[in-house]
N, C-alpha and C positions, 0 to 999 in steps of 0.2 A: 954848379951849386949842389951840396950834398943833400942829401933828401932825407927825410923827417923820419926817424927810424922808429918804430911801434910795436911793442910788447902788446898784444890781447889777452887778457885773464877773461874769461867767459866758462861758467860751468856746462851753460845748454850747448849741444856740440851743433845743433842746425844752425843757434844764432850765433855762435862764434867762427861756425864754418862761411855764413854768408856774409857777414863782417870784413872775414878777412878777405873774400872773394871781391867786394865791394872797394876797399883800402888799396887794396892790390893794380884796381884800376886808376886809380887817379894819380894823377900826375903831382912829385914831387914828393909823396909818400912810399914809403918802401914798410909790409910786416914784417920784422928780424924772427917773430914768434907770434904763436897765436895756443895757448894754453888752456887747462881746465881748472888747473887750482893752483893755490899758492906754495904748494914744492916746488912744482915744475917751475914757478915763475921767479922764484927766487935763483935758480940755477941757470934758467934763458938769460936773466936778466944781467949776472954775472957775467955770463957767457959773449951777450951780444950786444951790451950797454945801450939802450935804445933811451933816444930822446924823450919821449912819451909816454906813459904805460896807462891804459884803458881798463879800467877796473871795476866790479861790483860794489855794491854797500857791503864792503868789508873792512871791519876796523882793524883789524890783524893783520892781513894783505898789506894796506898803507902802512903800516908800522915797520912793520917790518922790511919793506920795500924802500922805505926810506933810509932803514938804516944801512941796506943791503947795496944799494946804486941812488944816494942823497944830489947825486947831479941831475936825475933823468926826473922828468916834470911828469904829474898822476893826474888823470883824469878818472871821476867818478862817473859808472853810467847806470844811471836806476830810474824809476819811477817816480814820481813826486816824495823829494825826501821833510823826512822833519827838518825844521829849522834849529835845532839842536845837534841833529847830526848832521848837517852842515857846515857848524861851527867844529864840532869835533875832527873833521875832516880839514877842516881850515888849519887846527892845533897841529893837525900832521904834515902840513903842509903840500895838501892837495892844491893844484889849481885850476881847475876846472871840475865844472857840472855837466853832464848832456843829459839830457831825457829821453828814456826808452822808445816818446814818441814823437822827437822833434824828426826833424824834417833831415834828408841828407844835406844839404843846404848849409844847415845851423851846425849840423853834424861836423862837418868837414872843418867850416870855417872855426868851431871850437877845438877844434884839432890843433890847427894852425896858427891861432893866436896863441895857445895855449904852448906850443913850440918856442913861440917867438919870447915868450917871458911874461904875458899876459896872464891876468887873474878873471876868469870868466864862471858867473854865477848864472843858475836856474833864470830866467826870465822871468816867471811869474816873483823872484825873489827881488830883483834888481832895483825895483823901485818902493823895497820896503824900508823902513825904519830898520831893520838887521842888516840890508845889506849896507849900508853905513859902519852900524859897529863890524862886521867880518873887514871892511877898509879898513879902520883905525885895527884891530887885530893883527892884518897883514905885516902894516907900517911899524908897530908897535911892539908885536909879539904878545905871548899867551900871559905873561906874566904881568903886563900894565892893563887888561882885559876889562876889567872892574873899571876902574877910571877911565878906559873909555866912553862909561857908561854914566852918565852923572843925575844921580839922587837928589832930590832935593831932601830937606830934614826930616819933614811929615813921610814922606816917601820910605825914607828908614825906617821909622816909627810904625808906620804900617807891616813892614816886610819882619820887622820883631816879632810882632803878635801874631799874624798871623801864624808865625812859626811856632807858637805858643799853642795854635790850634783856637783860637776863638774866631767865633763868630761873625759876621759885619752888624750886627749891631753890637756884642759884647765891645769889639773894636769903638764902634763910636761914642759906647759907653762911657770905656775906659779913657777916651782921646777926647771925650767933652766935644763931638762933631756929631755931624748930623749921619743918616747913615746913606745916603744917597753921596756925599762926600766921600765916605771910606770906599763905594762901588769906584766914583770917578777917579782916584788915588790908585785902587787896582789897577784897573783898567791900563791906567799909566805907565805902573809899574807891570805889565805883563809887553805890552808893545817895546819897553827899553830894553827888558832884558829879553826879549824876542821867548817869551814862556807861552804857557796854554792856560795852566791852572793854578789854584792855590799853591797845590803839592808840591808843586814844581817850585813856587814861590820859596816854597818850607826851606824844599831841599835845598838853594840855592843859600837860602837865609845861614844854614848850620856848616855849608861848607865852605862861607866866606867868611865866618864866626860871628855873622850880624845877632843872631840868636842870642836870647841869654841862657839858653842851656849849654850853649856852645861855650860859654865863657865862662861856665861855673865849674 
């Protein structure tokens, strides 16, 4: 059986030294490379087509990685990421997450699956309302993204104004609702579209054209 070939992009040279020291021993895995930045990995990569490649929070890296050897499956390794750059990573077709301080255990076995054709997310993300939409995303692709996500009317209507820049009570003003309603409508809408804040809200609002500034 041929063994899981592994690209490592690592800039710290201790952690990428002991990584690959680590990788090296287990059975069934073989490093083809173990790198410091994205030249070199674009040319390993060419070079030694490895099934895998083990990467930072680099949005560049994946990009380019993908278009470079679009066969060889990316795994992200960082620290607890945003769940926005999660989803960005997903648009690149990352598939896999490890965290800096899971276990060698979780380590290996996201390796593994991740070879095999598997889609494996953060754990503390797995059982959230996002890791549903990044499924529908997979299955879907980037471009039906939005309608993975489903609004109710008031839900739009909120995500307008806001993007308007008012208030939560100018909102419930203007929306004839109470304004403890227009919090529970946030709220809703921050969980669907896996956001943190208004701003985010905003932003979201102007570059799906939900806005009406967007539309004038």
């Amino acid at each position: 059986m041929e063994k899981i070939r592994l690209l490592l992009i690592e800039d710290n040279r201790l952690l990428r030294d002991s990584l690959t020291a680590i990788l090296r021993k287990q059975r069934g895995l073989k490093v083809v490379a173990a790198v410091e930045s994205t030249k070199h990995a674009l040319h390993k990569a060419q070079e030694s087509k490895p099934h895998v490649i083990l990467l930072g929070l680099d949005f560049h890296a994946a990009e380019a990685l993908r278009k470079q050897v679009p066969e060889a499956k990316m795994i992200v390794m960082n620290f607890m990421p945003l769940q926005e750059d999660v989803l960005e990573f997903i648009r690149l077709e990352v598939s896999g997450f490890i965290l800096k301080d899971a276990t060698l255990r979780d380590f290996l076995k996201t390796v593994r699956s991740v070879a095999r054709g598997n889609k494996v997310l953060p754990p503390s993300l797995t059982d959230s309302l996002f890791s549903r939409v990044v499924e529908h995303t997979g299955r879907m692709g980037e471009a039906q993204l939005s309608e993975s996500v489903r609004m109710t009317g008031r839900e739009r209507e909120i995500i307008e104004v806001i993007a308007e820049g008012l208030s939560n009570k100018e909102i419930a003003q203007r929306l004839h609702i109470a304004v403890h309603t227009v919090k529970s409508h946030i709220h809703n809408i921050l969980e669907k579209l896996a956001l943190h804040t208004r701003l985010e809200i905003a932003t979201y609002a102007h570059s799906k054209g939900i806005s009406k500034s967007s539309r004038s």
